[in-house]
N, C-alpha and C positions, 0 to 999 in steps of 0.2 A: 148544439154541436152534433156533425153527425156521428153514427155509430163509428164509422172506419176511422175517424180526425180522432175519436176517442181512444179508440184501441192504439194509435201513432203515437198522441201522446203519452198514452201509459207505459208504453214502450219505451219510449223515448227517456224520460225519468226514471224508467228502470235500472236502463242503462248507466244513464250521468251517474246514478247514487252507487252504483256496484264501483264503476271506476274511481269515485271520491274516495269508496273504502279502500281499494287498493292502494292506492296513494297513499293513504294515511298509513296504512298495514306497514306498508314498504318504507318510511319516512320512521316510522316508530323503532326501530334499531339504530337506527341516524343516533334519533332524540336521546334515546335510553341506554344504551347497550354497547353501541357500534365502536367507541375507543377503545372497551376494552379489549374490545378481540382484535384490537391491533387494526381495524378495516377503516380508519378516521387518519389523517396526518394531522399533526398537531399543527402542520401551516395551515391556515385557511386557505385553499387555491380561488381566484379567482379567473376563469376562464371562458375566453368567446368560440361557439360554436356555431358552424353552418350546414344543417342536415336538409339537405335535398331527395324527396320522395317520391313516389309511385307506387299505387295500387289498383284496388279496384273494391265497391262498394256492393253490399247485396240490398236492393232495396225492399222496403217492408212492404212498402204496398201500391208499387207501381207509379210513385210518382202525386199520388193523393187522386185527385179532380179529373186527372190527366184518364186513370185508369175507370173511374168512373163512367166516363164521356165513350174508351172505347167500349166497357162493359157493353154501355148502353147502344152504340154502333151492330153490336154482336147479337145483339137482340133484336133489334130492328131487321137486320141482315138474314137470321134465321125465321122472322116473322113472316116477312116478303116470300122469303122459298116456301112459304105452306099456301101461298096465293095459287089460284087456277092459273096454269101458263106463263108463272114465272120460274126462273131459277136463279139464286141467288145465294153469292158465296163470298165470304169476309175475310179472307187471308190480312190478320193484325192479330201478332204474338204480344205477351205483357213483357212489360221492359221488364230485365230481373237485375242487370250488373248497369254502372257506371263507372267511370275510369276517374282515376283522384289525385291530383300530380298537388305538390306544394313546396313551399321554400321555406324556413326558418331559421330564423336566428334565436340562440338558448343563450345566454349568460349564466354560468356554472358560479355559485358560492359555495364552497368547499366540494367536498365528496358527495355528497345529497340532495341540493337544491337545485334548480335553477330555474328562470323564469325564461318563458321562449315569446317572440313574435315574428308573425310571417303573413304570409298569402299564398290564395291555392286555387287551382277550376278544377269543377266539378262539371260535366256534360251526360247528360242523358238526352238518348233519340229513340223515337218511337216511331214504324211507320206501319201502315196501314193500305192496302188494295183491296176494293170494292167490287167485286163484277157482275152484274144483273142483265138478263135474256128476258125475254118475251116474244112470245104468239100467241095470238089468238082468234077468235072471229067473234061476232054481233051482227046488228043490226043499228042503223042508223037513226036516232032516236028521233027525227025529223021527216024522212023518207019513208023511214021502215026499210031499208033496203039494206044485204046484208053487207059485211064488208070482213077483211082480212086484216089484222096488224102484226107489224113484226116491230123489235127492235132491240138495241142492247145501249149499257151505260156504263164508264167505268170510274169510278174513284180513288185517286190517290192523296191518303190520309201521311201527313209529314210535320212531326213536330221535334224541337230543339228544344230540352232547356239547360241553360245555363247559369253556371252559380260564381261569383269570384270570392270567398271570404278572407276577410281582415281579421285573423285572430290570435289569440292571446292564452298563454299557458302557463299554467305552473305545475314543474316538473320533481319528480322524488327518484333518484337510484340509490338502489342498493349492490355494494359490489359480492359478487357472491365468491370471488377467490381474491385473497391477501395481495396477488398482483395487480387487481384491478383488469385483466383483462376481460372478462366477462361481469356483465352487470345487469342486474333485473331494474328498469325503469315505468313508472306509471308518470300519466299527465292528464289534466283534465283543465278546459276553459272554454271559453265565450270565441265566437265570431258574429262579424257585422256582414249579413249573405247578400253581393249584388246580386241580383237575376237578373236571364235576359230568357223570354220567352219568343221562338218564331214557330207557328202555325201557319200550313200552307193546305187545300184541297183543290185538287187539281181535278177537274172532272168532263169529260166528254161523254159524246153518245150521237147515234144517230136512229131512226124509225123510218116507217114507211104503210102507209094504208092504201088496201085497191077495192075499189069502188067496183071492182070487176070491169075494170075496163078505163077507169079514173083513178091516176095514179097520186097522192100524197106525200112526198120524201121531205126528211128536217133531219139539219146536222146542227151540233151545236158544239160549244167546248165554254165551260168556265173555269176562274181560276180567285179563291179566297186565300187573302196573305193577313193574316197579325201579328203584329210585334208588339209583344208589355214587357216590360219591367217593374220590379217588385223587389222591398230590398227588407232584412229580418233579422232580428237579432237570435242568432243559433247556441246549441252546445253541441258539446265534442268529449270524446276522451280513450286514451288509447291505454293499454298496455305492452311491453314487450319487451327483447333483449337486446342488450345491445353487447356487440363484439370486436372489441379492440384489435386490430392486425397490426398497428403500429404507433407510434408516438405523435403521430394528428389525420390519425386515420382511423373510422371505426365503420363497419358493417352491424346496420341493425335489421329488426323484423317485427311489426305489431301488429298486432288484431287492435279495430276503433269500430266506436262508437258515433254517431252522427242524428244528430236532432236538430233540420230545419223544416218549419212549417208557414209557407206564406201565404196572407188570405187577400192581397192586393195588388192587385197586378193592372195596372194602366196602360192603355198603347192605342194605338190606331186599328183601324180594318180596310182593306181594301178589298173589292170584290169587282169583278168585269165578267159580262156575259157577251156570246156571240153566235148568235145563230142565222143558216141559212137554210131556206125552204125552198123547194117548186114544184108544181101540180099540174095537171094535165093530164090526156086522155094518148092512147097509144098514135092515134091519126096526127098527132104533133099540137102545137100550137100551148107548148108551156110556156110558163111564164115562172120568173126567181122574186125571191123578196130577202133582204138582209137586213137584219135588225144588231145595234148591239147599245148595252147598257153599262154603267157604271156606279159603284158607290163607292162614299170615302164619309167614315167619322174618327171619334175620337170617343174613348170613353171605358168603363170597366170592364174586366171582363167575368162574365157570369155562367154559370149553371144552376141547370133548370131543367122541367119537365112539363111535355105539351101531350093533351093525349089526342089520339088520333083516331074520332068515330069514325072513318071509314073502314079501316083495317083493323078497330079496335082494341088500340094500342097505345101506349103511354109510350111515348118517345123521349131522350135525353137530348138534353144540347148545351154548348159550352162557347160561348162568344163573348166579343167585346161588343156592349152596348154603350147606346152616348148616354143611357141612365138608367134607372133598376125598372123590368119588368111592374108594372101596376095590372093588367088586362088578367082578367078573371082564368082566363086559357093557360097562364103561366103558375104553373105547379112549382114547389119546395125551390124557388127563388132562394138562390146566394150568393155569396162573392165565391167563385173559382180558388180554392186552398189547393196549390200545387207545395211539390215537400222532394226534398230527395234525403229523407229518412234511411237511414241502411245501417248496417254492419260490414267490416270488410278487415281486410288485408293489405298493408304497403310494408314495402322494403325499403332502406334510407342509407345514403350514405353521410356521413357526419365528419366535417371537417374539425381541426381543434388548434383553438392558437390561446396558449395561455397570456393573458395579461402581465399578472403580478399576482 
């Protein structure tokens, strides 16, 4: 396990267990205490709630793999710019927030329990622009004769991922005034995480070499699409308050907690190239050539490191293959663990319709 999936995990059961104690902290005046000081009815209420949220997540580390891959982009990117007659410049920020919307339904048994279930998306987007120049000159390693090149290339780095979960709560308030209008609530449970992962790189470029007199020009434009899906079993758990304005109306506020980490993610690749060239000398008589290519699989998708004796450089990368790297060139081979790990903030509103 890597170092980074180490420190998410630990993170991550940090959390669960701090919110377990709260809940328990919070539920322990229920258990012990809470009729005498009058804060318990001697009805047991049973009661359905509908708390509709919104916030947003801080994530711990960029999404896992995700941040990994641009690390490794960023490095590649600043490697290139120390080349003779390049320039090269990687505009891609780390994702830091996602946006966290969810629905639940709580069923209340008296004053202090109740058990919730719901569903929620979770989105995180990352994108990424590559820009690379060159010029230079030589000599033509067949002629010997010198020559001139220019060219530039641009890459657009764009990724989606998305989480639906299916989860499950159990919830403890404490009311902190004899009206019940204000109340301290923890909760803490399990979700089942769909993911949907879409990766795109979009990239063009054109060049040009002169033979002094013989001219070279290539354009070209490609475009990489994947889509996986990955699906995990998470924890969760929030604390906060909740604020009564009316008799099935309440305004609440928490701080959560969020542990998913997935190391499976399956889907397709598609990749298409497209290039066009023509050559010829200033007195005329060019000629065009058009070439274009495709690929399409299926299969996992993986990170990895290649290194690269020409620039001398250990390169990252993150794709779907139709099976696990074997060739001696593929370095710390693994399955791609994407995560949207975080802490955050949502506000809810909470519907209440008592049963009996």
């Amino acid at each position: 396990m890597s170092r980074h999936r180490k420190e998410s995990w630990r993170k991550g059961k940090i959390a669960v267990i701090l919110v377990l104690l709260i809940t328990v902290g919070c539920s322990a005046p229920a258990a012990f205490g809470g009729a005498d000081r009058g804060q318990v009815s001697s009805r047991k209420k049973v009661g359905l709630n509908l708390k509709l949220s919104g916030g947003a997540g801080y994530l711990l580390n960029g999404m896992g793999d995700l941040n990994t891959y641009r690390l490794g982009r960023i490095a590649w990117a600043e490697r290139l710019d120390q080349e003779p007659g390049y320039s090269s410049a990687l505009n891609w920020g780390r994702p830091w927030f996602v946006p966290d919307l969810s629905a639940d339904i709580i069923v209340n048994i008296g004053d202090h329990i109740g058990f919730g279930f719901g569903a929620g998306l979770i989105q995180g987007q990352s994108k990424g622009v590559h820009s690379i120049k060159y010029s230079g000159q030589g000599n033509d390693w067949w002629s010997g004769e010198p020559y001139e090149e220019t060219g530039r290339t641009e890459e657009d780095y764009t990724f989606e991922l998305t989480a639906v979960p299916i989860k499950f709560d159990l919830y403890f308030f404490q009311p902190l005034k004899s009206s019940g209008t204000i109340s301290l609530f923890a909760h803490a449970g399990v979700g089942y995480y769909f993911g949907k992962l879409t990766k795109s790189l979009d990239g063009h470029g054109e060049s040009q070499i002169d033979y002094f007199g013989y001219m070279y020009a290539d354009k070209w434009d490609s475009k990489l699409e994947e889509k996986a899906k990955g699906h995990v079993l998470g924890y969760h758990g929030g604390l906060g308050l909740e604020f009564k304005i009316s008799r099935t109306i309440s305004l609440c506020s928490e701080v959560f907690a969020r542990y998913v980490d997935c190391n499976d993610w399956r889907g397709d690749l598609k990749y298409s190239f497209r290039s066009s060239s023509k050559a010829g000398d200033d007195l005329g008589g060019w000629e065009e050539q058009n070439s274009e290519e495709t690929v399409n699989w299926k299969g996992s998708m993986w990170t990895y490191k290649i290194y690269d004796g020409y620039h001398d450089f250990t390169d990252t990368y993150m794709y779907i293959l139709p099976e696990k790297p074997q060739d001696s060139d593929f370095e710390q081979v693994r399955k791609s663990a994407l995560n949207l790990n975080a802490f955050g903030i949502v506000f809810s509103v909470k519907f209440h319709f008592d049963l009996f």
